[in-house]
PDB file of the backbone (N, CA, C, O) and the ligand in Angstrom, with CONECT records:
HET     ZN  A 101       1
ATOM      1  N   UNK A   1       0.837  -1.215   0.000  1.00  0.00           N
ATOM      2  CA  UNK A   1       0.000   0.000   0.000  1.00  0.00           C
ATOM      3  C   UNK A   1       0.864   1.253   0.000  1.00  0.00           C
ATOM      4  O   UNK A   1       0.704   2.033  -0.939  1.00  0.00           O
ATOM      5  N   UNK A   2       1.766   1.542   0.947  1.00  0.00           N
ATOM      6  CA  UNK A   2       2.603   2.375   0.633  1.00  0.00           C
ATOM      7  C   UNK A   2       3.392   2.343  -0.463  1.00  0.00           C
ATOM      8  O   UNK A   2       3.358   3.312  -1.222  1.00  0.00           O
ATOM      9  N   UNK A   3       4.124   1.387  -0.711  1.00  0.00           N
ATOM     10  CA  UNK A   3       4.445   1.460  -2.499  1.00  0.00           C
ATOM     11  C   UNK A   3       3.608   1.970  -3.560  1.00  0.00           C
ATOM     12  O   UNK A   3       4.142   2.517  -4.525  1.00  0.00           O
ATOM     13  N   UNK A   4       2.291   1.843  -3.481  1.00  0.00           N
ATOM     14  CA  UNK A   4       1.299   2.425  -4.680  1.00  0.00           C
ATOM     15  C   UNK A   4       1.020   3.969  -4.205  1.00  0.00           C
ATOM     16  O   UNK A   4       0.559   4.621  -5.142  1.00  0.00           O
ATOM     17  N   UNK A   5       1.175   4.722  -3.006  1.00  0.00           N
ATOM     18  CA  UNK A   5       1.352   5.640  -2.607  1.00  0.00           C
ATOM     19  C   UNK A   5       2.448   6.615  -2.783  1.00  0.00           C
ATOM     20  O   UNK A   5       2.303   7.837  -2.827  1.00  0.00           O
ATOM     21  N   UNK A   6       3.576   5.949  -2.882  1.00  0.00           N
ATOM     22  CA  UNK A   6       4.529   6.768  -3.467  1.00  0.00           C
ATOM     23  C   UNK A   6       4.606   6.825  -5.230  1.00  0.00           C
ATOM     24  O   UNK A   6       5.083   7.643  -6.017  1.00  0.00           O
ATOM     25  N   UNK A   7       4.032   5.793  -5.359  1.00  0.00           N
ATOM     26  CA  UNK A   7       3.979   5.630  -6.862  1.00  0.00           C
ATOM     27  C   UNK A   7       3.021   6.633  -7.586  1.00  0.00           C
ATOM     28  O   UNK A   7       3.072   7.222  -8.665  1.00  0.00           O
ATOM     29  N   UNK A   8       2.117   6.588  -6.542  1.00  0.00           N
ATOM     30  CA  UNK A   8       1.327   7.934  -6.921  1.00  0.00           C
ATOM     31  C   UNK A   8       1.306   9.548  -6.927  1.00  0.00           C
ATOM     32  O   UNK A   8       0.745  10.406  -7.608  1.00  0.00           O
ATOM     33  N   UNK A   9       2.323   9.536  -5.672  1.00  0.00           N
ATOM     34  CA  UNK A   9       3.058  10.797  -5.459  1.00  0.00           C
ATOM     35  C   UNK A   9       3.872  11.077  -6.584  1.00  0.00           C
ATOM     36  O   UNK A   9       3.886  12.222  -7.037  1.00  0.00           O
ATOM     37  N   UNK A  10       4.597  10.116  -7.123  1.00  0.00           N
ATOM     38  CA  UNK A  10       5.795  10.189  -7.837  1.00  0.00           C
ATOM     39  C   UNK A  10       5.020  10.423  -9.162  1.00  0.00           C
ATOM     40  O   UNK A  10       5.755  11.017  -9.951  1.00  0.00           O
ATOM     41  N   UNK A  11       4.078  10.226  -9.562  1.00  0.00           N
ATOM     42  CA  UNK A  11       3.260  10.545 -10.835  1.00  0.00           C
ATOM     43  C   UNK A  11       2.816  12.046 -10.783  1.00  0.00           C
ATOM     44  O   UNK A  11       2.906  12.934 -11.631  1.00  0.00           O
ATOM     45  N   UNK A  12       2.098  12.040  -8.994  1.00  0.00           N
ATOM     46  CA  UNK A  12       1.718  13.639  -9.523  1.00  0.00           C
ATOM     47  C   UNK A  12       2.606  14.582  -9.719  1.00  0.00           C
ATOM     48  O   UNK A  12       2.466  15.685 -10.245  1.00  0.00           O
ATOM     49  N   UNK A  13       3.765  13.953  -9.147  1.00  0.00           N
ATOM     50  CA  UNK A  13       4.469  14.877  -8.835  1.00  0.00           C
ATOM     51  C   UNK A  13       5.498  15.310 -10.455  1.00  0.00           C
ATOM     52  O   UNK A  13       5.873  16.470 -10.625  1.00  0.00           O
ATOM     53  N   UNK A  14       5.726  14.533 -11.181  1.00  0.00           N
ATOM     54  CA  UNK A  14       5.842  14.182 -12.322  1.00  0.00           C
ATOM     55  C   UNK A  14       4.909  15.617 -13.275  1.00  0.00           C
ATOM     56  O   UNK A  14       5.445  16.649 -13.679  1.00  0.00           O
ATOM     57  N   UNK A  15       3.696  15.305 -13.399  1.00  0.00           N
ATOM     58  CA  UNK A  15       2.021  15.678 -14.044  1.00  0.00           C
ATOM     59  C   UNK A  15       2.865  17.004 -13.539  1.00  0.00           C
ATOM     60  O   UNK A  15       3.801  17.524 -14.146  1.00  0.00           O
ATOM     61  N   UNK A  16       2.437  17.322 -12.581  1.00  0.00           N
ATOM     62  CA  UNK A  16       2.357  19.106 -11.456  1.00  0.00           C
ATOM     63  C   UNK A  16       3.775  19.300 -12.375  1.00  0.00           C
ATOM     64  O   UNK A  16       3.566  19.377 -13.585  1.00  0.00           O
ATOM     65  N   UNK A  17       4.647  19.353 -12.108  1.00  0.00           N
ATOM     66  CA  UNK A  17       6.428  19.679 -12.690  1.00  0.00           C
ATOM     67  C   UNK A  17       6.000  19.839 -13.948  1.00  0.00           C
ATOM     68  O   UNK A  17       5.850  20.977 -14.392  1.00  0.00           O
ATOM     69  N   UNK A  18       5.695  18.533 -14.843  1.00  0.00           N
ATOM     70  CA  UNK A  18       5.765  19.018 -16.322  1.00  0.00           C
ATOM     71  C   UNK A  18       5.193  20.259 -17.094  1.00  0.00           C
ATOM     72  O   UNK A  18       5.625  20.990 -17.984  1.00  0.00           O
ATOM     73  N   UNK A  19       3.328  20.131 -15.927  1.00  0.00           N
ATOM     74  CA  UNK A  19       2.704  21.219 -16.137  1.00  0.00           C
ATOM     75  C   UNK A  19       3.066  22.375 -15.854  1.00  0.00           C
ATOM     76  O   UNK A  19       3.057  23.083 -16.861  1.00  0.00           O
ATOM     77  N   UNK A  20       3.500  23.093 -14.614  1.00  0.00           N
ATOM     78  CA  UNK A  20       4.212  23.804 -14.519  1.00  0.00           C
ATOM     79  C   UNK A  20       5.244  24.466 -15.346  1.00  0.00           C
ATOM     80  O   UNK A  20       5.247  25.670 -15.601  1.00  0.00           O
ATOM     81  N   UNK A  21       5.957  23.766 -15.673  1.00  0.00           N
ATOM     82  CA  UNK A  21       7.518  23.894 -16.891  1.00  0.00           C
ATOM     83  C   UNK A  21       6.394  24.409 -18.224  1.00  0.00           C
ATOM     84  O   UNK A  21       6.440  25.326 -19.044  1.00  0.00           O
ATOM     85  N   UNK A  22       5.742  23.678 -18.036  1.00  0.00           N
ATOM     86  CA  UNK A  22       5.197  23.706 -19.462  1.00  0.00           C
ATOM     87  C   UNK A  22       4.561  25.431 -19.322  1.00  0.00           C
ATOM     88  O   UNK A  22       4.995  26.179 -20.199  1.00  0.00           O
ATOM     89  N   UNK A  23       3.854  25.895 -18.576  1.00  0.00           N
ATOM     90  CA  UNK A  23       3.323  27.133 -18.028  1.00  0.00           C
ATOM     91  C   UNK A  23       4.834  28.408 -18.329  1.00  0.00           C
ATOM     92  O   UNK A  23       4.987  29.461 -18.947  1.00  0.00           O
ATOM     93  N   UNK A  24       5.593  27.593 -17.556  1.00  0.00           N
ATOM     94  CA  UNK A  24       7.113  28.643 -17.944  1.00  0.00           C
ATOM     95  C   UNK A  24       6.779  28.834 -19.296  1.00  0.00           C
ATOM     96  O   UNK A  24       6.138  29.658 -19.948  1.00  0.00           O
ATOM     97  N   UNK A  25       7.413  27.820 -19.505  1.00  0.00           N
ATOM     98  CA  UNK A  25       8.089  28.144 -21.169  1.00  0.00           C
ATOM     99  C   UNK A  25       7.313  28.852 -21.837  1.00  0.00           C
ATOM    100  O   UNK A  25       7.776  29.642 -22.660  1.00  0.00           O
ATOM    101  N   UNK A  26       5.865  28.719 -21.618  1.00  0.00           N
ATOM    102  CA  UNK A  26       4.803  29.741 -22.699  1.00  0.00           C
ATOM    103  C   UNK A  26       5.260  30.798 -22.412  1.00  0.00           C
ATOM    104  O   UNK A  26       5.794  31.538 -23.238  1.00  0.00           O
ATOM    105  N   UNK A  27       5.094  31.142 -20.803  1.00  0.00           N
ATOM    106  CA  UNK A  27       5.472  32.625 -20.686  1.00  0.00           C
ATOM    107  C   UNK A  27       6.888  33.091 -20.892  1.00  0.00           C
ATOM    108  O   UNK A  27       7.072  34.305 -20.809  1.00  0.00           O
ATOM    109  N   UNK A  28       7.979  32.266 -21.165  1.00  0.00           N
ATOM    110  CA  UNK A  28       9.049  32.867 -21.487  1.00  0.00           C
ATOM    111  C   UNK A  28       8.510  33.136 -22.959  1.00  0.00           C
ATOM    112  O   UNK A  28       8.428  34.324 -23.272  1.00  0.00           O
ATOM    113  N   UNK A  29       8.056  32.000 -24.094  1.00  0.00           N
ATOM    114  CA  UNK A  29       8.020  32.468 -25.238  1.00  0.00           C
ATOM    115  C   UNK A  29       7.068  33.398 -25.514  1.00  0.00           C
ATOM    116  O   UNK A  29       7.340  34.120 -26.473  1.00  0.00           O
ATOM    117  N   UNK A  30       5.759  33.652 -24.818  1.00  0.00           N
ATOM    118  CA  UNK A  30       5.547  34.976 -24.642  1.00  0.00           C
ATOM    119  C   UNK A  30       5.612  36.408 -24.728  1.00  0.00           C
ATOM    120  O   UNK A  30       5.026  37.327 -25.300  1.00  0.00           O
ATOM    121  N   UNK A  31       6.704  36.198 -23.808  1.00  0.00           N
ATOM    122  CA  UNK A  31       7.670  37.364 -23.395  1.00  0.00           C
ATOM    123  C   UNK A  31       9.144  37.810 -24.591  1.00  0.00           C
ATOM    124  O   UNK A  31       9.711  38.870 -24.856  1.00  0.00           O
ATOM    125  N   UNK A  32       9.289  36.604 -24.983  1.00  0.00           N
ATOM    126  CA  UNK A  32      10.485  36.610 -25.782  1.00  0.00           C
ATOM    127  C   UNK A  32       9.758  37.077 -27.466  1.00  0.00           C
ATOM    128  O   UNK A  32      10.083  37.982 -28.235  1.00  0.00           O
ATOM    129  N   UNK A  33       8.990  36.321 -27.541  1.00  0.00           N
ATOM    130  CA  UNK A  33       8.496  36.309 -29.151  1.00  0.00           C
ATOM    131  C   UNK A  33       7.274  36.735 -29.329  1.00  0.00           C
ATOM    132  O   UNK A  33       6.963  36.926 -30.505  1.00  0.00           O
ATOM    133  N   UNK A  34       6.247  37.008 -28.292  1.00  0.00           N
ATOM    134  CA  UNK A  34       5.231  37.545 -28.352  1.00  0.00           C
ATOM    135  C   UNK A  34       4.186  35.913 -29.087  1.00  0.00           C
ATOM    136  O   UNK A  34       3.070  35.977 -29.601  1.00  0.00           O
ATOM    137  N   UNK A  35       4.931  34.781 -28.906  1.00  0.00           N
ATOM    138  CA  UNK A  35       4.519  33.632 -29.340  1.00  0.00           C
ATOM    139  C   UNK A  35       3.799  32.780 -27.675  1.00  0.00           C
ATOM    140  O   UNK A  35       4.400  32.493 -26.640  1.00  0.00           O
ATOM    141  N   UNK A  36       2.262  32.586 -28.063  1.00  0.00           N
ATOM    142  CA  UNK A  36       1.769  31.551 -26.986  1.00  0.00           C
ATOM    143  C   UNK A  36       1.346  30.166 -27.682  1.00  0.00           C
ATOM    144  O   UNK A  36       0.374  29.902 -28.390  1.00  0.00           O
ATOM    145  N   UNK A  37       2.201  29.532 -27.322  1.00  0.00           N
ATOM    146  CA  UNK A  37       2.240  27.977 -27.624  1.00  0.00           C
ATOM    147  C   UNK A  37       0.490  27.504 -27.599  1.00  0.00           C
ATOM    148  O   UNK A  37      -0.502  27.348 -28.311  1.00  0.00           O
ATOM    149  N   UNK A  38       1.003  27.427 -26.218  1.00  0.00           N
ATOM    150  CA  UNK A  38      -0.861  26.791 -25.452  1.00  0.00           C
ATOM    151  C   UNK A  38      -1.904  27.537 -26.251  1.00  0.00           C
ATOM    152  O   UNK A  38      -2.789  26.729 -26.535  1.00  0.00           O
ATOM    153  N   UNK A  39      -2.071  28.274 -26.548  1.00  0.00           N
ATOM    154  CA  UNK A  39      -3.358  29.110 -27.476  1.00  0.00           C
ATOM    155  C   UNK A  39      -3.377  28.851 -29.274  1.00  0.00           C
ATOM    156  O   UNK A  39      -4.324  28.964 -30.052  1.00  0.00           O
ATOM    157  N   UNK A  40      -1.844  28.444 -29.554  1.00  0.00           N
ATOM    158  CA  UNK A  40      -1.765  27.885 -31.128  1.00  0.00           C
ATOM    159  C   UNK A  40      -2.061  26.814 -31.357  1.00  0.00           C
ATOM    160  O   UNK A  40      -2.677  26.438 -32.354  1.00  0.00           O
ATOM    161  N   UNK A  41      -1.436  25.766 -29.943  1.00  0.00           N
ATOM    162  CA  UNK A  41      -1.880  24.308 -30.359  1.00  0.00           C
ATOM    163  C   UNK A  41      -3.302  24.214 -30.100  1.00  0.00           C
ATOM    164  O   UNK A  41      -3.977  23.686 -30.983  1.00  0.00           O
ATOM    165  N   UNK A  42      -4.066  24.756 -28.727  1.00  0.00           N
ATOM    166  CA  UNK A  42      -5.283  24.729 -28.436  1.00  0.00           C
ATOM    167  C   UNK A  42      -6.066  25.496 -28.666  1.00  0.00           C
ATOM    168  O   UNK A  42      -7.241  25.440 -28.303  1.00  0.00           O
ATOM    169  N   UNK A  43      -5.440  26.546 -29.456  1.00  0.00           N
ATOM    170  CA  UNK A  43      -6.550  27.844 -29.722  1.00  0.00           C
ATOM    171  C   UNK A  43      -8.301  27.823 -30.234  1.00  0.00           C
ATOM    172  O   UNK A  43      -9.275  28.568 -30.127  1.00  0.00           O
ATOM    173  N   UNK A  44      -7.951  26.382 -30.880  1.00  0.00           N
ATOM    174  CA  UNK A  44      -9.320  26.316 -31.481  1.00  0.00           C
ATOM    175  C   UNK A  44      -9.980  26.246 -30.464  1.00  0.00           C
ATOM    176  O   UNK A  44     -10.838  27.128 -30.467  1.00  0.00           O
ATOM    177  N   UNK A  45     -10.015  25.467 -29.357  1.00  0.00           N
ATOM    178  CA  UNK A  45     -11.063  25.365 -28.193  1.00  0.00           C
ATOM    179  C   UNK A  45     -10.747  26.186 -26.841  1.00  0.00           C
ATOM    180  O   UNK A  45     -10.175  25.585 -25.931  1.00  0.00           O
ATOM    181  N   UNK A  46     -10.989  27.113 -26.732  1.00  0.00           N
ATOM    182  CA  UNK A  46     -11.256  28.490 -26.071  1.00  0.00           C
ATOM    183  C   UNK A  46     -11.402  27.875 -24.648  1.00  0.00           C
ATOM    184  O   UNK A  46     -10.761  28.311 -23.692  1.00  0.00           O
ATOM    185  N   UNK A  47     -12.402  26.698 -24.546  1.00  0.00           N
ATOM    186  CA  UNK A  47     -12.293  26.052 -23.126  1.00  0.00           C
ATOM    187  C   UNK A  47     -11.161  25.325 -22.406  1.00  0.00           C
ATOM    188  O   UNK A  47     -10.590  25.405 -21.319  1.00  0.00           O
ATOM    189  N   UNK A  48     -11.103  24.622 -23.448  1.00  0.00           N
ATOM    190  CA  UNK A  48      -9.204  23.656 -23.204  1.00  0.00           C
ATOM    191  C   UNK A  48      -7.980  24.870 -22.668  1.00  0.00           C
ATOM    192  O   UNK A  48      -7.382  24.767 -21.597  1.00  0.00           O
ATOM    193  N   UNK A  49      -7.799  25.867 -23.542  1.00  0.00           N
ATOM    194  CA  UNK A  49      -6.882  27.169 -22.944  1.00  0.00           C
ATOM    195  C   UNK A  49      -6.940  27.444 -21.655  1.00  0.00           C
ATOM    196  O   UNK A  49      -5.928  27.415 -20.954  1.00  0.00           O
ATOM    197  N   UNK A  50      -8.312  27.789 -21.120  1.00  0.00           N
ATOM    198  CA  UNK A  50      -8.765  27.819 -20.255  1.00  0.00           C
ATOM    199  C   UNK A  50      -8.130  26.799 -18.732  1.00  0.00           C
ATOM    200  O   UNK A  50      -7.665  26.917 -17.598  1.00  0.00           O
ATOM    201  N   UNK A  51      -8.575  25.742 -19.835  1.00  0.00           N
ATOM    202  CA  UNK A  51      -8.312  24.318 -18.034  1.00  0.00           C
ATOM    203  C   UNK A  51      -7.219  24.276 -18.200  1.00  0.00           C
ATOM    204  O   UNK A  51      -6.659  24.233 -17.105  1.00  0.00           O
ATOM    205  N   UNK A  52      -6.256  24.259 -19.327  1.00  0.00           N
ATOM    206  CA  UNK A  52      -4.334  24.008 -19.209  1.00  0.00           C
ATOM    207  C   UNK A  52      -4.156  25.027 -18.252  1.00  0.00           C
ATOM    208  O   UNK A  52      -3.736  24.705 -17.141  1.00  0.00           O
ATOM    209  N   UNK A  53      -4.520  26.718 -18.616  1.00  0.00           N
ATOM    210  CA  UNK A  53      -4.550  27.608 -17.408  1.00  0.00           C
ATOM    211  C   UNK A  53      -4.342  27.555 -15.981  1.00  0.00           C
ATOM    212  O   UNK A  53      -3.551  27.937 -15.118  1.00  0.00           O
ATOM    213  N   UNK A  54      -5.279  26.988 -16.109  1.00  0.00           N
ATOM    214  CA  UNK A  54      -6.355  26.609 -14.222  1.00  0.00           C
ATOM    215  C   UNK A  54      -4.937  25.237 -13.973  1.00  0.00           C
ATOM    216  O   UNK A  54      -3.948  25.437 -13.267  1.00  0.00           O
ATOM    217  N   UNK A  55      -5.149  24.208 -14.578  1.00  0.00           N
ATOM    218  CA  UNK A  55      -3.553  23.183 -14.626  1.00  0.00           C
ATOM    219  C   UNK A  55      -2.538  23.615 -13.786  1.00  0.00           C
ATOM    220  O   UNK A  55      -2.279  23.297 -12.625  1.00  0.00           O
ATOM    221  N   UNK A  56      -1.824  24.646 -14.807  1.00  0.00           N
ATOM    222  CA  UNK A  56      -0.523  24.838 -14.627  1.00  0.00           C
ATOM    223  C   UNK A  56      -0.671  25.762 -13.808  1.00  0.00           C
ATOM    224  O   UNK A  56       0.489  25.975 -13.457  1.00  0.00           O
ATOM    225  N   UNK A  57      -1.542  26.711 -13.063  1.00  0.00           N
ATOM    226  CA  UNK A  57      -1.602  27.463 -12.076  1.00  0.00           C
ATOM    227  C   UNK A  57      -1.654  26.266 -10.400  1.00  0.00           C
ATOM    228  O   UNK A  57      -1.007  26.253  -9.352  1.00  0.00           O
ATOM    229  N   UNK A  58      -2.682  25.502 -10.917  1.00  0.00           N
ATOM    230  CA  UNK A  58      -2.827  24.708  -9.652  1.00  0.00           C
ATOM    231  C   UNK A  58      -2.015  23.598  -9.498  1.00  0.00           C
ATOM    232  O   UNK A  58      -2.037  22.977  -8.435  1.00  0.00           O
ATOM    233  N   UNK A  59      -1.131  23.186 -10.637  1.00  0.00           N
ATOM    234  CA  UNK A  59       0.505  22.342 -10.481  1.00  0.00           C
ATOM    235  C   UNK A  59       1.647  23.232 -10.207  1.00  0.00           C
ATOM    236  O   UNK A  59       2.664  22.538 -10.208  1.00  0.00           O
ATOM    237  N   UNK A  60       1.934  24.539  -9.960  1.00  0.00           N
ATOM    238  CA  UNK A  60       2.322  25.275  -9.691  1.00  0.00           C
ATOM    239  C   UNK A  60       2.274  25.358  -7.941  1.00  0.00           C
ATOM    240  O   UNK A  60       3.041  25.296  -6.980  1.00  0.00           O
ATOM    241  N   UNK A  61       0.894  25.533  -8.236  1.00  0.00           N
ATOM    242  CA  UNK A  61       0.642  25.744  -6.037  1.00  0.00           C
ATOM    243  C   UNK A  61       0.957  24.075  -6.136  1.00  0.00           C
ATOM    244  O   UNK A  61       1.254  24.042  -4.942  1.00  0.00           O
ATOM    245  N   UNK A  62       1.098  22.995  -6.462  1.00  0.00           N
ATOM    246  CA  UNK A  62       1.531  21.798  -5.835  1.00  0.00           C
ATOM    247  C   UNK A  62       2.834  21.376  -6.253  1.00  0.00           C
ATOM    248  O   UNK A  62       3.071  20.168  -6.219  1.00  0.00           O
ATOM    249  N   UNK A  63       3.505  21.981  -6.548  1.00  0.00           N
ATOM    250  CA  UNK A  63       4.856  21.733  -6.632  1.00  0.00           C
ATOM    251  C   UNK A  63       5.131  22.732  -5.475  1.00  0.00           C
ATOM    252  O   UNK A  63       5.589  22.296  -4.419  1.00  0.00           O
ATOM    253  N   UNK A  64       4.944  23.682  -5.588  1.00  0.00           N
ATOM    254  CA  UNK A  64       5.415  25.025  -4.880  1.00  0.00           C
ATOM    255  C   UNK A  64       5.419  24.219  -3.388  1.00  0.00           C
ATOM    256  O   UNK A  64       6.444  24.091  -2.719  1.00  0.00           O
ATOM    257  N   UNK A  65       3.988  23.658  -2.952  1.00  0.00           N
ATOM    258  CA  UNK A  65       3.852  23.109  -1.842  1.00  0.00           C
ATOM    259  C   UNK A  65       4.681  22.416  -1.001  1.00  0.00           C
ATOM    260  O   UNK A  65       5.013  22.606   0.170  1.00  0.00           O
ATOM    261  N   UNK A  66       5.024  21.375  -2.006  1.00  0.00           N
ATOM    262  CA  UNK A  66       5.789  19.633  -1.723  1.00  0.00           C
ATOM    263  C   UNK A  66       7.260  20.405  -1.939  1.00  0.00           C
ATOM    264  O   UNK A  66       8.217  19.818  -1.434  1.00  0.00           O
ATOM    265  N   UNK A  67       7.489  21.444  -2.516  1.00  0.00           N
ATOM    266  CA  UNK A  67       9.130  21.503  -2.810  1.00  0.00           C
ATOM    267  C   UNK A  67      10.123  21.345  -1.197  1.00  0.00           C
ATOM    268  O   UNK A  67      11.220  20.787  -1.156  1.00  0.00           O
ATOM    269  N   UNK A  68       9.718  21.709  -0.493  1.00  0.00           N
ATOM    270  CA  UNK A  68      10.792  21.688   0.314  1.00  0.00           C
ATOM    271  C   UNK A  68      10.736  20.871   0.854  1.00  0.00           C
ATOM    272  O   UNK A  68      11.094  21.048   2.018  1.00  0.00           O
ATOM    273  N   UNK A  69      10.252  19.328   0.473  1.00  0.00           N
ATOM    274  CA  UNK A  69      10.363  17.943   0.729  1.00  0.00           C
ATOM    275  C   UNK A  69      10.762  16.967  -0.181  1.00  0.00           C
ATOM    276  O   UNK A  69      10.976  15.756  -0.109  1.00  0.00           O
ATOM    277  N   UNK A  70      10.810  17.892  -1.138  1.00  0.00           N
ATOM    278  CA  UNK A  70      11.150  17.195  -2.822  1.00  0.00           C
ATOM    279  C   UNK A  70      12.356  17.573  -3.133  1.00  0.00           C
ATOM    280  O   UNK A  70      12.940  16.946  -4.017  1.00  0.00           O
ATOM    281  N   UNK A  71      12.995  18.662  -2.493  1.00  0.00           N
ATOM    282  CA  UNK A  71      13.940  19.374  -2.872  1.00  0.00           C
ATOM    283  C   UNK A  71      15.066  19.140  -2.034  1.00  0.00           C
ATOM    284  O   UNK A  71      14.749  19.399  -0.874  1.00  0.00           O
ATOM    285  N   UNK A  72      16.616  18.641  -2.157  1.00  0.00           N
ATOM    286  CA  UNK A  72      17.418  18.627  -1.319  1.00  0.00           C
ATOM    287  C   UNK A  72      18.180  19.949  -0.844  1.00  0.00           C
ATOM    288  O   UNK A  72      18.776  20.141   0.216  1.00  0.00           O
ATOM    289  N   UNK A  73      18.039  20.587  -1.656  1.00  0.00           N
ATOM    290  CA  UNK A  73      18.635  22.219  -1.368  1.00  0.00           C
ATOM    291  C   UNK A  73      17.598  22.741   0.336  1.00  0.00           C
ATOM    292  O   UNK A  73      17.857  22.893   1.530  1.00  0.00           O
ATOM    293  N   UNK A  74      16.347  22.850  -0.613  1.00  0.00           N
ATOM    294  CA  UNK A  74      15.618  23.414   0.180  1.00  0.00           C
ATOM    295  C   UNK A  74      15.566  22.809   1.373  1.00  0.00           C
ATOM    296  O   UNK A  74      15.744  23.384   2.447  1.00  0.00           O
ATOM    297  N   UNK A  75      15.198  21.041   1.148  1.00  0.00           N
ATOM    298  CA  UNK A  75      14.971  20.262   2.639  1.00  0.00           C
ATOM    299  C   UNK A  75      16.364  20.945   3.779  1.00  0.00           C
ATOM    300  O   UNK A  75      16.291  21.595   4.821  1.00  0.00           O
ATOM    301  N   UNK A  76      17.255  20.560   3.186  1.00  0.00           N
ATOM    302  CA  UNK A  76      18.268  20.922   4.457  1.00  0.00           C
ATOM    303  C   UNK A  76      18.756  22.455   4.735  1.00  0.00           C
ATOM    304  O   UNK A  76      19.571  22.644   5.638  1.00  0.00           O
ATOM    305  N   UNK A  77      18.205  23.680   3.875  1.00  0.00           N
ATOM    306  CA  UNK A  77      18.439  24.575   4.598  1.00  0.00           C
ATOM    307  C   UNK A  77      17.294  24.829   5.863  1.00  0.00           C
ATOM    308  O   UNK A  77      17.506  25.407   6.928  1.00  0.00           O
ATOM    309  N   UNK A  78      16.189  24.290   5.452  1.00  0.00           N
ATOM    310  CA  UNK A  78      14.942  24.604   6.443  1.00  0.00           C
ATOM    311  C   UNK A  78      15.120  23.662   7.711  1.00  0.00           C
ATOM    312  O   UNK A  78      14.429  23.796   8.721  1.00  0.00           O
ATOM    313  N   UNK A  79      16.177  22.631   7.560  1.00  0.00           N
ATOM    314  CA  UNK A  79      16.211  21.550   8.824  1.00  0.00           C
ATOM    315  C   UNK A  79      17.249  22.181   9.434  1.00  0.00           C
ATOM    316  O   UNK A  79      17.119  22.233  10.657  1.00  0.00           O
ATOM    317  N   UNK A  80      18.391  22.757   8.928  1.00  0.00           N
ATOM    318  CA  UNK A  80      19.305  23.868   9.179  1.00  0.00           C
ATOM    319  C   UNK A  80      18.693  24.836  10.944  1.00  0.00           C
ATOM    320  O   UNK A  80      18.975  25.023  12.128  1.00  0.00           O
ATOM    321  N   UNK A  81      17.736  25.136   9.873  1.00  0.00           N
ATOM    322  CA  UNK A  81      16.974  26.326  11.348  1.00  0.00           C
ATOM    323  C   UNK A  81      16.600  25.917  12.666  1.00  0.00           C
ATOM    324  O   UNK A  81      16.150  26.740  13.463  1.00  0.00           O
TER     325      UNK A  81
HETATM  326 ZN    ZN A 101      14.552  23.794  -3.556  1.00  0.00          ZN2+
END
């Protein structure tokens, strides 16, 4: 049971990261080229834009969350204190 538990962590955690990254990079290319990925590949459906949105905002707050347990930098400056 705990094995399928981490296995599951290790997926979302996977999903949340990619989505996230994936959220960067638009906004770097964005910013850089005035080019949005997510709206060319999905542009046709106005709703889909939408939920990748809502996605990578709310894999964002769950990475953001778990990082300083996911993270060896972070874990040991905060055990540090
Ligand atoms: Zn960190």
């Amino acid at each position: 049971m705990r094995r399928v538990d981490k296995q599951t962590k290790a997926t979302l955690h996977i999903v949340a990261f990619s989505l996230a990254m994936v959220g960067a990079l638009n906004w770097g290319l964005v910013g850089l080229l005035d080019f949005n990925l997510v709206e060319m590949l999905l542009g046709s459906w106005p709703g889909l834009v939408k939920v990748v949105y809502i996605l990578v905002g709310a894999s964002a707050v769950y990475v953001f969350a778990g990082h300083k347990d996911d993270c060896k930098i972070c874990g040991e400056m905060m055990s540090k204190k």
